[in-house]
N, C-alpha and C positions, 0 to 999 in steps of 0.2 A: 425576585421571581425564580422559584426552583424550574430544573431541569423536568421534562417530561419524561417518562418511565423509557416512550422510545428510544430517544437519545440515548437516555444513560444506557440502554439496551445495546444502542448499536457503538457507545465509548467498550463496554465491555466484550463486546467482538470484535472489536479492533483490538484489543488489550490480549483477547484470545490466540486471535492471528498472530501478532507480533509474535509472541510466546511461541505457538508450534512452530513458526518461521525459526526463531533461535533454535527448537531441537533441532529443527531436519539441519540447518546448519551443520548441526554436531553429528548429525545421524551419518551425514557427507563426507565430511572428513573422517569419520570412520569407516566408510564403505572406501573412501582412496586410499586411505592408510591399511585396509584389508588386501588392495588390491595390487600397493606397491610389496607388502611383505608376500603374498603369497607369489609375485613376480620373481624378489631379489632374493627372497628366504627359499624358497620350495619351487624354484622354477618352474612355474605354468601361470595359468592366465584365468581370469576369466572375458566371459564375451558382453555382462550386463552391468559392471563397475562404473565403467565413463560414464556411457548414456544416464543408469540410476542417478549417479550422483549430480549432474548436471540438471535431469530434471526437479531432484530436491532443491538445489539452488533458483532455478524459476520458481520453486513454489515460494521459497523464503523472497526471494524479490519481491514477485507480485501480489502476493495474497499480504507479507508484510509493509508492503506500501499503506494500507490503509491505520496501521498502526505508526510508522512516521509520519503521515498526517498528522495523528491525534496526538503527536508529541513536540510537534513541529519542526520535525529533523527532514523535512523535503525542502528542494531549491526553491528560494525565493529570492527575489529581490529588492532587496528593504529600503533603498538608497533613499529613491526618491519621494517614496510613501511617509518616510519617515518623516521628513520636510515638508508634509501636506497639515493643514489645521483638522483639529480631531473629528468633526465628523466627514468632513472629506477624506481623508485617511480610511474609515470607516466602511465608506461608501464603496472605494476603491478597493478593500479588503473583500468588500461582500461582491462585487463585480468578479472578482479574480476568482472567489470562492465558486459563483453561479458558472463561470468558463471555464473552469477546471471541471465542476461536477459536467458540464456538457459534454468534452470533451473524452472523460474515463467513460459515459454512459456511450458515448459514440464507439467506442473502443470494444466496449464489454457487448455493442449489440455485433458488431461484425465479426468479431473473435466468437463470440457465441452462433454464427451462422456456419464457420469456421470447423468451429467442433463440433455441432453438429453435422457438418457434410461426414468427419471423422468416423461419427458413430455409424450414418447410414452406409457407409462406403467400406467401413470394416478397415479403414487404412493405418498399416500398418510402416513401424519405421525404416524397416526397409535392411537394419543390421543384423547379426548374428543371433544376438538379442530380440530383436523382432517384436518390440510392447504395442500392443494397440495405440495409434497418436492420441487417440481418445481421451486416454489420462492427462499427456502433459496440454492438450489443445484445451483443455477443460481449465488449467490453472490461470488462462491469463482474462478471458469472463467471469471466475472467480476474482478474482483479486480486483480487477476494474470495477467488479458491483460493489467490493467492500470498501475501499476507496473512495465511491459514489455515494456512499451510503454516510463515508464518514465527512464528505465534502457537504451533507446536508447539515449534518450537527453543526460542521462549521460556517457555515451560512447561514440557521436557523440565530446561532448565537451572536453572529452579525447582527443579521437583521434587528434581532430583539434590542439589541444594545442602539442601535439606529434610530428605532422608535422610542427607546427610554431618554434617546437626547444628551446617551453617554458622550463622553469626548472620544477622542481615538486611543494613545497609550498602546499598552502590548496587544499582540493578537491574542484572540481566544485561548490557544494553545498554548500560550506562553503567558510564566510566570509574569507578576508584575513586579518590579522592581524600581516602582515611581520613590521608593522610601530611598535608593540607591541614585535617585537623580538621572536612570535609566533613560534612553532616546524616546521619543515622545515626548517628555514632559518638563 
């Protein structure tokens, strides 16, 4: 059974994310590396270097979470799941899946009350710099809706494989390597 356009919809916005998470990375490191030379090179300063680049780093955190999701580079722990018979395994993949998605959406609705107090209140970070909090309070309701969004695909793919009466084996996100004699099988 193929994927629904959703899904693939929302693996390619995760795949998006991931991706600008890596520039701003780089955009980071070149805003500190602008900020150390004009320091040690050309003695002066500026006053929106830290803060900028710190908040690119939250947006690579949290908006690129939803892309380690969808690659399976988040903390898990496989110990005991691994040890479970494949549709209990399964079962237990897709419960984890359903608390996780609960858990980002509980996140993204109070973070997003959050930001928006930001917006209505005009509040401001309070350093030299001075950015509206508006921007970086808006990244972490982003990144928890996409996150949520990709906790569905992987649930949806649970699920399905639950009702098709699959065995357990690798998670969704992960390669299969049952020809390697991989854990599961």
């Amino acid at each position: 059974m193929s994927r629904s356009r959703f899904l693939r919809g929302i693996d390619r916005l995760s795949e998006a994310a991931g991706h600008a998470s890596g520039l701003l990375i780089i955009v980071s490191m070149l805003v500190v590396c602008y900020g150390v030379a004009l320091r040690y090179v050309f003695g002066a300063s500026t006053v929106w270097q830290t803060e900028l680049s710190i908040y690119l780093l939250m947006f690579a955190a949290f908006v690129g979470g939803a892309y380690g999701l969808r690659h399976g580079d988040h903390v898990r722990i496989t110990l005991v799941v691994m040890k479970l018979p494949g549709r209990v395994q399964l079962a237990v993949r897709f419960l984890a899946a359903v608390l996780g998605l609960v858990l980002v959406a509980t996140i993204a609705v109070v973070s997003g009350f959050m930001w928006w107090e930001s917006v209505e209140s005009g509040a401001r970070s309070g350093t030299a710099w001075n950015p509206p909090l508006a921007y970086p309070y808006f990244i972490v309701p982003l990144g928890m809706a996409l996150i949520g969004l990709q906790y569905l695909v992987v649930a949806a793919e649970l699920f399905r494989a639950l009702i098709a009466g699959e065995a357990g084996g690798p998670a969704p996100d992960q390669p299969d390597n049952s020809a390697e004699g991989g854990p599961g099988h």
